[in-house]
Kinemage of the C-alpha trace (Angstrom):
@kinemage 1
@onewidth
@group {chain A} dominant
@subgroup {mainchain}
@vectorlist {calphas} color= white
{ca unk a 1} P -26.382 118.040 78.982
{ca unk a 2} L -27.242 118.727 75.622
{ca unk a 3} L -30.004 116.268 73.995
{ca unk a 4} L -30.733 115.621 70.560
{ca unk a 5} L -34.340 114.052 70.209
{ca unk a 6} L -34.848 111.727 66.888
{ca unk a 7} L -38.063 110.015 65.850
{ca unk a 8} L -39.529 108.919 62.272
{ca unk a 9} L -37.410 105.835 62.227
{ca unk a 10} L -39.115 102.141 61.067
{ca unk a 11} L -39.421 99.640 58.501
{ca unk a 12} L -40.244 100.282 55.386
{ca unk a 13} L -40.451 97.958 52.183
{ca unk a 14} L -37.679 99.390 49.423
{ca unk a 15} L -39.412 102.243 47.126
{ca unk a 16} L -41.061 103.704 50.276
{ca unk a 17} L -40.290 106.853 52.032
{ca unk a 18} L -39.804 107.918 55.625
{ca unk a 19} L -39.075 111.167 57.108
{ca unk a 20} L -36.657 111.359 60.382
{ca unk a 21} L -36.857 114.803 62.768
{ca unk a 22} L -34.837 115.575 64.959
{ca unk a 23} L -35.472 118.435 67.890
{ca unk a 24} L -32.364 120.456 69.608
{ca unk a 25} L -32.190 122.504 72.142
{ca unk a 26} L -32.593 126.927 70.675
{ca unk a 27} L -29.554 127.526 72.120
{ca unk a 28} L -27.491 124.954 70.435
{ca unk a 29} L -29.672 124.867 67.012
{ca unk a 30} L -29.366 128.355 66.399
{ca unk a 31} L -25.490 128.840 66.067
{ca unk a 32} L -24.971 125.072 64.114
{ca unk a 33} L -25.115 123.122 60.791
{ca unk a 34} L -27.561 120.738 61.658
{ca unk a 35} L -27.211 117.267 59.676
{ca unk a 36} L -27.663 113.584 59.634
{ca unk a 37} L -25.152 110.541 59.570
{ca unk a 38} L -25.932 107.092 59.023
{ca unk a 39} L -24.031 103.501 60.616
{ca unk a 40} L -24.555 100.710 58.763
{ca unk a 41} L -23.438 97.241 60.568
{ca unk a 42} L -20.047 97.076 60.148
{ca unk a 43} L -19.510 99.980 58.367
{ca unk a 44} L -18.418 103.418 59.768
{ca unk a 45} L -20.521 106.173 60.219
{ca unk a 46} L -20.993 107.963 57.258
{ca unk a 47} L -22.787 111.404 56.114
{ca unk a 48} L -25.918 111.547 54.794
{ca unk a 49} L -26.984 115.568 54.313
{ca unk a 50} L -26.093 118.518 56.711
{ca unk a 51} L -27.201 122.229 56.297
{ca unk a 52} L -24.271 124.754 55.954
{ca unk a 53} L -23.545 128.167 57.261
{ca unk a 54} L -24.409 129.909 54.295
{ca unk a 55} L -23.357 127.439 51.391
{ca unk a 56} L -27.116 125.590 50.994
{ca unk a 57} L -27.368 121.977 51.948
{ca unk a 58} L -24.492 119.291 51.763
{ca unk a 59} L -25.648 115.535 50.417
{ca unk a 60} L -24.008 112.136 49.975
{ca unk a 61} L -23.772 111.137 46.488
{ca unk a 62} L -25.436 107.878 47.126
{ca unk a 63} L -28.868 109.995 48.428
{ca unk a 64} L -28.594 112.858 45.848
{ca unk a 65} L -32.285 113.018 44.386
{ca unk a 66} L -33.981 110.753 46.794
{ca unk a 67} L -33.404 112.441 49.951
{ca unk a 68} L -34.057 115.928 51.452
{ca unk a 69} L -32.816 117.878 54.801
{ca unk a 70} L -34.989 120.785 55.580
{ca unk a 71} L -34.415 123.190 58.466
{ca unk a 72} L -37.338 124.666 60.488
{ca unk a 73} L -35.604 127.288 62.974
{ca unk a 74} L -39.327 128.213 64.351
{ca unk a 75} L -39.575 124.472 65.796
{ca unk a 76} L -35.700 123.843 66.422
{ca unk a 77} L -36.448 121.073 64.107
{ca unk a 78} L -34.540 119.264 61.234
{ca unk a 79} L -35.853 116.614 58.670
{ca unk a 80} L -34.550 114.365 56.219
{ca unk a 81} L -37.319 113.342 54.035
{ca unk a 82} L -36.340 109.946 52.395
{ca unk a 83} L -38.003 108.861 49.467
{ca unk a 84} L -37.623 105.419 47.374
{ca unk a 85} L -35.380 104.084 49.894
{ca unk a 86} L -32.936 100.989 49.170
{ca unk a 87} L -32.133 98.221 51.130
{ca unk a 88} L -28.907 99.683 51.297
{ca unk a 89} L -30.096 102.798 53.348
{ca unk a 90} L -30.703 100.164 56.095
{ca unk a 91} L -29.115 101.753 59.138
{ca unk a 92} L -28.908 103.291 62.294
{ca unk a 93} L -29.389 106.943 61.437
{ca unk a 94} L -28.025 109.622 63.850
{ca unk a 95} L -28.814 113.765 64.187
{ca unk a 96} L -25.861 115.878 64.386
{ca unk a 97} L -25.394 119.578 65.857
{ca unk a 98} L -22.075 121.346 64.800
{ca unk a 99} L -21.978 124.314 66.180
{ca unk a 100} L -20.134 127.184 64.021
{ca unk a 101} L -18.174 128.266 67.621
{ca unk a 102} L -14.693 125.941 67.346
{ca unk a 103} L -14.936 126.188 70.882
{ca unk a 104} L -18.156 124.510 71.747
{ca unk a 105} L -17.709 120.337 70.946
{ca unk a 106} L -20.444 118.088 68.341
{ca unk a 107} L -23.689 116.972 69.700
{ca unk a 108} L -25.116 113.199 68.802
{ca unk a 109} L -29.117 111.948 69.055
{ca unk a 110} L -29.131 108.023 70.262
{ca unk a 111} L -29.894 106.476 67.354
{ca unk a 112} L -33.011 105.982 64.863
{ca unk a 113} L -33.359 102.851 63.301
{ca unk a 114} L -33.924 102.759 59.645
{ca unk a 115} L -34.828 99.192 57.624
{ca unk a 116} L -35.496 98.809 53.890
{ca unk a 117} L -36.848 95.543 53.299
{ca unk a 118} L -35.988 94.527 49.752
């Protein structure tokens, strides 16, 4: 079974930053867009960035400027840097493998918790 692992999750007072990582497994990091999503209470699951096969990174309009996905294929490891975060990034915050072979299905992390005190 495949396994996302998430940390950097927490509470942070609005105007702060955190920065989530997420670890996959070689095999499944290597052939996929790696990205984040985000669940507000509810609300649906929405995207926040993903890296693209060869078209840079993808971002949400409402985290344009404040937030950044970097890819580091050494560690396996994606980030999303957040920086002067709203109460309204408040969420449960969730790493996403989609791999480039149709064939092979999406892989999800649990869950990081993410809350912007105002």
């Amino acid at each position: 079974q495949v396994q996302l692992a998430e940390s950097g999750g927490g509470l942070v007072q609005a105007g702060g930053s955190l920065r989530l990582s997420c670890v996959a497994p070689i095999s499944i990091f290597s052939i996929s867009n790696m990205g984040w999503y985000r669940q507000a209470p509810g609300k649906q699951r929405e995207l926040v960035a993903t890296t693209t096969r060869g078209a840079g990174m993808v971002y949400a309009d409402a985290v344009k400027g404040r937030f950044t996905l970097s890819r580091d294929n050494a560690k396996n490891t994606v980030y999303l840097q957040m920086n002067s975060l709203k109460p309204e990034d408040t969420a449960v915050y969730y790493c996403k493998a989609d791999p480039w072979v149709r064939a092979l299905s999406d892989y999800w992390g649990q869950g990081t918790q993410v809350t912007v005190s105002s």
